[in-house]
N, C-alpha and C positions, 0 to 999 in steps of 0.2 A: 719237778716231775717232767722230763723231756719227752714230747710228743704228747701231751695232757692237754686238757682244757681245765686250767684252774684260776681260780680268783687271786687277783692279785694279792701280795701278802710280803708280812718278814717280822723281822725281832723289832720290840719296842727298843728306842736309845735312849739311852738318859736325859739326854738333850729336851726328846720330846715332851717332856713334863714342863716344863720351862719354857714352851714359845706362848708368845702373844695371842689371842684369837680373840675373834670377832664376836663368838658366844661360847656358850659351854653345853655340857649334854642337857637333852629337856631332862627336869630333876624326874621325870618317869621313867625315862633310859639310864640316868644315873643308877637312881635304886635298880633297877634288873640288874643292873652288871657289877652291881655292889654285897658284899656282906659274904660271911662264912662258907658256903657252898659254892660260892664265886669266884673267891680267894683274890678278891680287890677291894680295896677300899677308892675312896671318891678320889683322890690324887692318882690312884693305879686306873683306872677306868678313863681319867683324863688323859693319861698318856699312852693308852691303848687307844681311843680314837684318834687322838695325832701321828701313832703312828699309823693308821688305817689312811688316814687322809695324804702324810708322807709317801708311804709305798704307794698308793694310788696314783701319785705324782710319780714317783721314780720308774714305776713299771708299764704304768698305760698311757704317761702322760698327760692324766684328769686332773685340774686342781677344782678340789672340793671349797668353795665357801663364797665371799661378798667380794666384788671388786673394790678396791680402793688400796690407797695406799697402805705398805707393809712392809717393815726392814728387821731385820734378824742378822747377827753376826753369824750363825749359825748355818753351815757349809749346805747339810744336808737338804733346809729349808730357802735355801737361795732362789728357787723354782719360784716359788709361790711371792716373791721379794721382786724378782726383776717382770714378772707377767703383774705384778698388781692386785694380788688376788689375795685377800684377808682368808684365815684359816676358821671355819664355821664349824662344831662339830654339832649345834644343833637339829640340823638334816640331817645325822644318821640314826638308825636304827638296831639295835641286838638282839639278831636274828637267832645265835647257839653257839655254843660254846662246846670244843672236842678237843680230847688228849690224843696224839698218835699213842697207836696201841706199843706195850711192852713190850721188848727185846727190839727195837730199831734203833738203828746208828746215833737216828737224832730224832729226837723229842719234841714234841710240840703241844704247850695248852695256847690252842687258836681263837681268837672269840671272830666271827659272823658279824660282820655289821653290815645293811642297806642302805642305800640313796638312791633318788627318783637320776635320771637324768638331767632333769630341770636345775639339780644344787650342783653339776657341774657349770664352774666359773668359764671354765676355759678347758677347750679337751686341744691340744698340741696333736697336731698332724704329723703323721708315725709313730705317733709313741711316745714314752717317757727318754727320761737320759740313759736310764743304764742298759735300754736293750736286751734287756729279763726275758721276755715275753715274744715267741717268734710271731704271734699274728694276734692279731685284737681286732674283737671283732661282739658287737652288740647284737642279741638274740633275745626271740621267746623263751622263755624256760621250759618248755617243750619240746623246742628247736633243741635246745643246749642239752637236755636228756638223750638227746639222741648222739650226739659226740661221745670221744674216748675221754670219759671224766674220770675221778675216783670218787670211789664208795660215796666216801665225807661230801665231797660236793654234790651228789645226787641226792644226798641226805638233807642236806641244808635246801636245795633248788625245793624239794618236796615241802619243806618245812614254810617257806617262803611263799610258795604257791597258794598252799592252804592258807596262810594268813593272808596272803590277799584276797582268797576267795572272802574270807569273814570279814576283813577289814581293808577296804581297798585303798584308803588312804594312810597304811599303815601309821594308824595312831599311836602317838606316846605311852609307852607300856601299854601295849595291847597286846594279844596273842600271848605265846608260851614260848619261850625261849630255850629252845634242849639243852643237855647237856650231854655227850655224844663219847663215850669211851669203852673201851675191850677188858671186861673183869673174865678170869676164870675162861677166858675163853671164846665170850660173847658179846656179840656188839650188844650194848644199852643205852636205849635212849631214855633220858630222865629231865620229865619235867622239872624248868626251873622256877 
């Protein structure tokens, strides 16, 4: 989305089901992002945070998890191999899940996940490798309301906000995670 303010993001790879990591989702974030109206089970879910953590590296430059030693023959993860930095995905959280709406080029079921600042290992000065991302830049979620965003992320920063207002330490399965897609017509938001 050029000229946008959006969260980093991209396709989950096969790959990411198979790296090594330091821990796994708390089993509370597991079960949200798991079962029939989800359309993942616990191995999809795991390779949906690796990829969240992945692209977070390749786009902003943040590696998500523990320092210490970490080797992967795997290309994509070499980032997080040569900084030292073990892959956690128990720091994040499943804030919502949205499909772009029907009739667009390219499709997307995206899932929302959170991190404090603090479960960044290492945030790389300028940025990630691939240079995705013309400017990065950390805000209020008030502040970021105020940018040229889309719909879906003004959706989710709201969604966020209020869970913080209730739960400030975003607890493991806490809050209500939407689910965010265009039927007949109309944006709907559905509890998940």
């Amino acid at each position: 989305m050029p000229g946008k303010f959006v969260f980093p993001g991209g396709r989950t790879d096969p790959a990411d089901s198979r790296i090594a990591i330091e821990s796994g989702l708390h089993p509370a974030e597991e079960a949200r992002m798991t079962g029939p109206a989800r359309r993942a089970n616990a191995a999809r879910a795991r390779a949906i945070a690796l990829s969240a953590l992945r692209e977070t590296y390749e786009e902003a430059g943040l590696l998500i998890g523990t320092p210490g030693p970490f080797t992967t023959s795997r290309p994509d993860w070499q980032g997080f191999a040569e900084h030292g930095i073990r892959p956690a995905l128990d720091r994040l959280r499943f804030i919502a899940r949205a499909v772009t709406p029907p009739g667009r080029t390219r499709r997307f079921d995206t899932r929302f996940l959170a991190a404090w600042r603090d479960d960044v290992a290492l945030a790389l000065p300028g940025g990630g490798p691939t240079d995705e991302l013309e400017e990065l830049v950390w805000l209020p979620i008030g502040d970021a309301r105020q940018l040229d965003i889309p719909v879906i992320t003004r959706a989710v920063l709201d969604d966020l906000e209020k869970r913080l207002s209730e739960d400030p330490g975003l607890s493991p399965g806490g809050g209500v995670a939407p689910f965010y897609r265009l039927r007949h017509g109309r944006f709907q938001r559905i509890p998940l």
